[in-house]
C-alpha positions in Angstrom: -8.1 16.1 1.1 -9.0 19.9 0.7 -7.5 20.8 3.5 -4.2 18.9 3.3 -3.8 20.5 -0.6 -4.8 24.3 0.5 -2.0 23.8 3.6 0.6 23.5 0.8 -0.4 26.5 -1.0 -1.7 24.8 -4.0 -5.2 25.1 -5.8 -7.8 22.6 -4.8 -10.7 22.0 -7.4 -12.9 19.4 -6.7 -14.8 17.3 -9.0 -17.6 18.6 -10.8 -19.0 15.6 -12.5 -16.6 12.8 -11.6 -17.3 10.4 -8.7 -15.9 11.1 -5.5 -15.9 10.3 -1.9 -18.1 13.1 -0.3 -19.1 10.9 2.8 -17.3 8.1 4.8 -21.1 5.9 4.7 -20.5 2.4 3.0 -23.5 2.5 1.4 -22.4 5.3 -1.2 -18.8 3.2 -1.7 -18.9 3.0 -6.2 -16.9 -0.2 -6.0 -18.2 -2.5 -2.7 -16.3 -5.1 -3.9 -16.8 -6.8 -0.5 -19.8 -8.0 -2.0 -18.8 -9.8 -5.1 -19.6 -12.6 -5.2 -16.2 -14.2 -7.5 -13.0 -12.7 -8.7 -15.4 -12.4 -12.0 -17.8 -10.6 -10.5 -15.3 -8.0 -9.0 -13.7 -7.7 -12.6 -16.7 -6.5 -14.0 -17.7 -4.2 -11.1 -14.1 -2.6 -11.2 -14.2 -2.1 -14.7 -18.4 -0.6 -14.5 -17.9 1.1 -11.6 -14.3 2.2 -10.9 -12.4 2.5 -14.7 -14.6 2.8 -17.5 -17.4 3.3 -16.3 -16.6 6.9 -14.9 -14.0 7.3 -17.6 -15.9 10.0 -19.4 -16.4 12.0 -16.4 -12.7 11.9 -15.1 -12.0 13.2 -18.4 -14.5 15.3 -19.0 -13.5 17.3 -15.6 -9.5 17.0 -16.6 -10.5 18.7 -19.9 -11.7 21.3 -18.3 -8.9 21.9 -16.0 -6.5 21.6 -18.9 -8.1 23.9 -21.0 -8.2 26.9 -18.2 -4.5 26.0 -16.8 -2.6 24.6 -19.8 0.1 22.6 -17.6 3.3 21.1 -18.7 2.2 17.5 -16.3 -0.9 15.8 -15.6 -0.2 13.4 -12.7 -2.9 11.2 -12.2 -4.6 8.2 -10.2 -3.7 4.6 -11.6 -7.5 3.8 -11.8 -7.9 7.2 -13.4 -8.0 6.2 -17.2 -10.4 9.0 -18.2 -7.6 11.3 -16.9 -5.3 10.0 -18.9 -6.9 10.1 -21.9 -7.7 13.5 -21.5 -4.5 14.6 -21.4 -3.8 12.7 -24.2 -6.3 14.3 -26.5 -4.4 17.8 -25.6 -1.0 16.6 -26.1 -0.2 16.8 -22.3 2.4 14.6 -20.9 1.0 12.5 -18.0 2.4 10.2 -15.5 0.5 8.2 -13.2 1.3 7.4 -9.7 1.2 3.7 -8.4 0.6 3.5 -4.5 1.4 0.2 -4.2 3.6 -2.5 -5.9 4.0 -2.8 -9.3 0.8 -4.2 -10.7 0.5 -4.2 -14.3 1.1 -7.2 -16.8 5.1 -7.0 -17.5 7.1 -10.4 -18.8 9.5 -11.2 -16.2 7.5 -10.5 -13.6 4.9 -12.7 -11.1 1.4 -11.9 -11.9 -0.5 -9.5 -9.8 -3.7 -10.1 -7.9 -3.9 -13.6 -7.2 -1.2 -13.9 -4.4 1.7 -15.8 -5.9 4.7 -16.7 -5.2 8.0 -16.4 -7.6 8.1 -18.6 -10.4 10.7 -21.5 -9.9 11.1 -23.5 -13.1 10.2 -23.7 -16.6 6.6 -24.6 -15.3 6.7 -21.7 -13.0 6.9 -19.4 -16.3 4.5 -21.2 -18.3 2.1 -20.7 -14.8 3.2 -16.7 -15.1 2.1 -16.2 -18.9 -1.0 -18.3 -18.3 -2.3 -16.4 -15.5 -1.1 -12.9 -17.1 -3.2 -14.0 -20.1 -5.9 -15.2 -18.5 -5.9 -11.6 -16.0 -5.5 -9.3 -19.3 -8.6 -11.3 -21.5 -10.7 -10.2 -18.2 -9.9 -7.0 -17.6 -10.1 -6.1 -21.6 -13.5 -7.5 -21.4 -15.1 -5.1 -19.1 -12.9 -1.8 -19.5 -11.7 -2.2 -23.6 -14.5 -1.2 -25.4 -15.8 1.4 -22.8 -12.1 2.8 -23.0 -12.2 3.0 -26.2 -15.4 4.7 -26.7 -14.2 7.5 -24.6 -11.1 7.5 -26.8 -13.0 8.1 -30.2 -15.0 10.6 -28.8 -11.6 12.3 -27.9 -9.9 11.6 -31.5 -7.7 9.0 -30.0 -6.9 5.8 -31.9 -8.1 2.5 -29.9 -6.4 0.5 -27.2 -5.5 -3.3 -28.2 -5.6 -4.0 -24.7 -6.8 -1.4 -22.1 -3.3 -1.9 -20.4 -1.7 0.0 -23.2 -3.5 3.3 -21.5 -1.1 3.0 -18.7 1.6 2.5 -20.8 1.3 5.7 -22.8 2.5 7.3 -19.3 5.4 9.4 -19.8 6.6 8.0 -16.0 4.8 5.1 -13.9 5.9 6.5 -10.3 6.1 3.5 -8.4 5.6 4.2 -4.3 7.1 1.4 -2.7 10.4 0.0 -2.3 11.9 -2.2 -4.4 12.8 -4.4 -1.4 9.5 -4.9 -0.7 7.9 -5.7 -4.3 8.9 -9.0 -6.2 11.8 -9.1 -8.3 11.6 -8.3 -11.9 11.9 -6.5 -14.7 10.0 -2.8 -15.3 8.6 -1.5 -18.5 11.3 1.5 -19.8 9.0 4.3 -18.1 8.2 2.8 -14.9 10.4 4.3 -11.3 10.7 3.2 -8.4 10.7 6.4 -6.4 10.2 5.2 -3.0 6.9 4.9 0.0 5.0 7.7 1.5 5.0 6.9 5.3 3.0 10.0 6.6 0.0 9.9 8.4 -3.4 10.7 7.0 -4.6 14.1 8.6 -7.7 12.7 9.8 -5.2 10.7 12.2 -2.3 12.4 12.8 -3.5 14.2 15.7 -5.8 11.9 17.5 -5.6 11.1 21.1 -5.0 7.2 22.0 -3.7 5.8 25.1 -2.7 2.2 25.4 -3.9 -0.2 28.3 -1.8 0.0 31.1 1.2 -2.6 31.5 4.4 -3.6 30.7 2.8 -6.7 28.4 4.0 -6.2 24.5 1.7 -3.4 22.6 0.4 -4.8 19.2 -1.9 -2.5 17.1 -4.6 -3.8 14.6 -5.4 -2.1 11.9 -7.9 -3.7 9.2 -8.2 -1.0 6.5 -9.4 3.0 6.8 -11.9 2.0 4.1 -15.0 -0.1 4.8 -14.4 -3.8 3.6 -16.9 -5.3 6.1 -14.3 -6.0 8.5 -16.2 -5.7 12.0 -16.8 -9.6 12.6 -12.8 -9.8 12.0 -11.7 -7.1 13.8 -14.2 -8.9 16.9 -12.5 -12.1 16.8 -8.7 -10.4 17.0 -10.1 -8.4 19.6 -11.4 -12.0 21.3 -8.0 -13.9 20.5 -5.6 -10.6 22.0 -7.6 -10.5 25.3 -6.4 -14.3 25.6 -3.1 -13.7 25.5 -0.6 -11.4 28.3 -0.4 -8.2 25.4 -2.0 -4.4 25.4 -3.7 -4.0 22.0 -4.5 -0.8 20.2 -7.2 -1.0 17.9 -7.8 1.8 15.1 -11.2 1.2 13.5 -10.7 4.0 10.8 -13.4 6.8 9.9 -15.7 4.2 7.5 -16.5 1.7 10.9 -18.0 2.5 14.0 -15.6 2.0 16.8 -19.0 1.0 18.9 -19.1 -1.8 16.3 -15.8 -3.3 17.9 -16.0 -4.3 22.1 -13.1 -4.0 23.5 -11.1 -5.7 26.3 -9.5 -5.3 29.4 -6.1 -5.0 27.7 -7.6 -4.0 24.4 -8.4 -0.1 23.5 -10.9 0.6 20.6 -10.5 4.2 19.2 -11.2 5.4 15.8 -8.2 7.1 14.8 -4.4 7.2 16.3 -1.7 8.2 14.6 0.4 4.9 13.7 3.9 6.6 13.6 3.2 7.2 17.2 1.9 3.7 18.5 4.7 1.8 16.0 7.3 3.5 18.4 6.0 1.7 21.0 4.2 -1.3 19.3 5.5 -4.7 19.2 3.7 -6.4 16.7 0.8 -5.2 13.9 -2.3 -7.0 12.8 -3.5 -5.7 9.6 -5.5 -6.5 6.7 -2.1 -6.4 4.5 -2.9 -2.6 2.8 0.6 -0.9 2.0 0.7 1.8 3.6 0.4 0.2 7.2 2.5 -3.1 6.0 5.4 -0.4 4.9 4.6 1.7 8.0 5.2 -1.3 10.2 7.9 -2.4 8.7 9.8 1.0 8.7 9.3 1.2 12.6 10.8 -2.5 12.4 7.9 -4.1 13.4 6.3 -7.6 12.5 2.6 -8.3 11.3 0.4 -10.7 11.1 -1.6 -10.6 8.2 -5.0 -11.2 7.3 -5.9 -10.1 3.5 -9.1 -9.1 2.1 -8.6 -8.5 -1.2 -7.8 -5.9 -3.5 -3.7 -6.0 -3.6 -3.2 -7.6 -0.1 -2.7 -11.1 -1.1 0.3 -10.0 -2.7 1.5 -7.6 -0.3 1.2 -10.8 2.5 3.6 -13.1 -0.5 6.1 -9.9 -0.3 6.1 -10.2 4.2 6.3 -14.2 4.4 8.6 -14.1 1.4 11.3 -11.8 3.7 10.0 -13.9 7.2 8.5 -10.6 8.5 5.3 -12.1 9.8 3.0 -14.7 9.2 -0.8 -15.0 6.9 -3.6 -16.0 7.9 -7.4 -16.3 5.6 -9.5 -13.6 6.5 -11.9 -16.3 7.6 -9.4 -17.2 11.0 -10.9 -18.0 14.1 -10.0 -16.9 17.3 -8.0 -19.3 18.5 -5.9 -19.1 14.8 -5.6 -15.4 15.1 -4.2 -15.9 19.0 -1.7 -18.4 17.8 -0.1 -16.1 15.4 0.1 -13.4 17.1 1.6 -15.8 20.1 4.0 -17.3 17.3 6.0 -13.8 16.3 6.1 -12.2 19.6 7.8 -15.4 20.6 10.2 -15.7 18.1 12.5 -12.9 17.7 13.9 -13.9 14.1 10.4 -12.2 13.1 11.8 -8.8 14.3 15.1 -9.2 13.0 13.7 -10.0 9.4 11.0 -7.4 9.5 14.0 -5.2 11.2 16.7 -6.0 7.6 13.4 -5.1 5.5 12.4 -1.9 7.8 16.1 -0.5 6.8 15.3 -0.4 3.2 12.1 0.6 3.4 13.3 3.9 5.3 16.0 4.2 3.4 13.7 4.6 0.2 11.5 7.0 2.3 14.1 9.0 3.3 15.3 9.3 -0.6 12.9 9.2 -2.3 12.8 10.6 -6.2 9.4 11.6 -6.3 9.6 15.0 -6.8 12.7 15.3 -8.8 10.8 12.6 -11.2 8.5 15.2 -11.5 10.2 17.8 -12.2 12.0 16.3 -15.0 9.1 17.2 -17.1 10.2 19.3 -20.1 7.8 22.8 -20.6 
């Protein structure tokens, strides 16, 4: 990111203490939550390895950026809760910026991380509260008393549930569209303030070149992070070179392209820049991830999709809920992934819904309230 913050003219500190990213190698990833073996298990590695865990060293490194440049905002990470508190302790406003959809316990709303559907029904609440109960017990148990450690030590009073950190936000920047996320009501301090379509630099100027042919272009794209997803990315590679279609596949900088064969009509390349191939794409495969969902979408393109975790069961609920593509288990065979892939190039009403959704989606691009959210900080 160094070079992308310098471009702008702003100061770019790195961490001193915190944990941070200084290699694309799998085997220094803090969280590998590939490997978990249960939702449990990846509870209690987020909150070890990913929240409280590094919580004292986030803060300890914000305190020391606050100290020397006394700012009127500290904007910060939503997994950063040692930031947060840190600006806290020194009476600093902070908001916290939410990549994705809205994810944090709120009544009203469907209950993140498990890929639901809307409630329908009496029963459908009662299912809502249950899970959001359930969720919130977890996550207290590995991140609430580590939290709150950090938050003596800082002369803070204690969290009843480690949620409440996030709520202390002055704003809870939401970047998405509201067309894509569920229905529902947000806390008093949350925004919706619209995506962030751009490119990473590490692709926005990399060569690709499709297969030759007329045959529809579809591009697969299973996450720029490593979440072991060579074997899957081999069989959609297996199930396009079945079918009459030119695929582009981007591997991203934490997987060996090598690791993924190619086809006659399918490319391998580590990098392209998507806003380029969406012009021309017809259809995406993706491991559900926001940004390329909302990039797809914005070029008016339908996906298949094929979650892994993390928040892309959801984000595949938010595309089948608006007809915009189809889900499949990451576990699909070959001949499963062909089919789908067969089923919304051959049926236009994909494009047309994913085309209604696209519209919104740039629309809240285009006008988005980031900045001016921002800015709205009092000095």
């Amino acid at each position: 990111m160094a070079p992308e913050v310098r471009a702008t003219g702003a100061t770019f500190v790195p961490w001193p203490t915190a944990p941070n990213r200084p290699d694309r190698d799998p085997a220094n990833d803090p969280l590998r939550d590939w490997e978990a073996p249960s939702m449990l298990a990846q509870a209690r590695d987020m909150g070890d390895r990913l929240i409280a865990g590094p919580a004292p060293r986030y803060a300890r490194d914000v305190l020391a950026a606050v100290d020397d440049e006394r700012p009127d905002l500290v904007v910060t990470s939503v997994f950063a809760f040692g930031a947060m508190a840190a600006a806290q302790s020194r009476g600093i406003p902070f908001d916290v910026l939410v990549p994705n959809v809205y994810a944090l316990p709120a009544p009203g709303r469907t209950p993140f991380g498990a890929g639901l559907k809307p409630a329908r029904g009496p029963l459908g609440r009662v299912r809502d509260r249950a899970v959001t109960a359930l969720s919130t017990r977890v996550f207290d148990r590995y991140t609430r008393d580590g939290l709150n450690a950090l938050r003596a030590d800082l002369g803070l009073a204690p969290l009843d549930r480690s949620w409440e950190q996030l709520g202390a936000a002055r704003r809870q920047l939401v970047m998405t569209s509201p067309a894509f996320d569920l229905p529902g009501p947000l806390p008093p301090n949350a925004r919706y303030v619209g995506p962030v379509l751009d490119d990473p630099a590490w692709a926005d100027d990399a060569p690709w070149t499709a297969p030759p042919g007329d045959d529809p272009l579809v591009l697969v794209a299973l996450s720029s992070t490593f979440q072991d997803q060579a074997a899957l990315l081999r069989r959609v590679v297996a199930a396009l070179a079945t079918l009459p279609v030119r695929g582009v596949v981007t591997t991203g900088p934490s997987l060996d392209p090598g690791a993924v064969p190619g086809a006659p009509n399918v490319s391998v390349v580590a990098s392209a820049p998507h806003r380029a191939v969406l012009r021309e794409a017809a259809l995406v495969v993706t491991h559900g991830g926001h940004g390329t969902l909302l990039k797809a979408l914005a070029a008016d393109v339908p996906v298949v999709v094929l979650p892994h975790g993390r928040d892309q069961g959801d984000n595949a609920v938010r595309v089948t809920l608006r007809g915009a593509g189809v889900a499949l288990r990451r576990t699909a065979s070959t001949d499963q992934v062909a089919r789908a892939v067969r089923r919304v190039l051959e049926d236009p009403a994909y494009a047309r819904r994913a085309a209604v959704l696209g519209a919104a989606v740039r629309h809240d691009a285009e006008h988005s309230t980031l900045v001016a959210e921002l800015e709205a900080v009092e000095g």
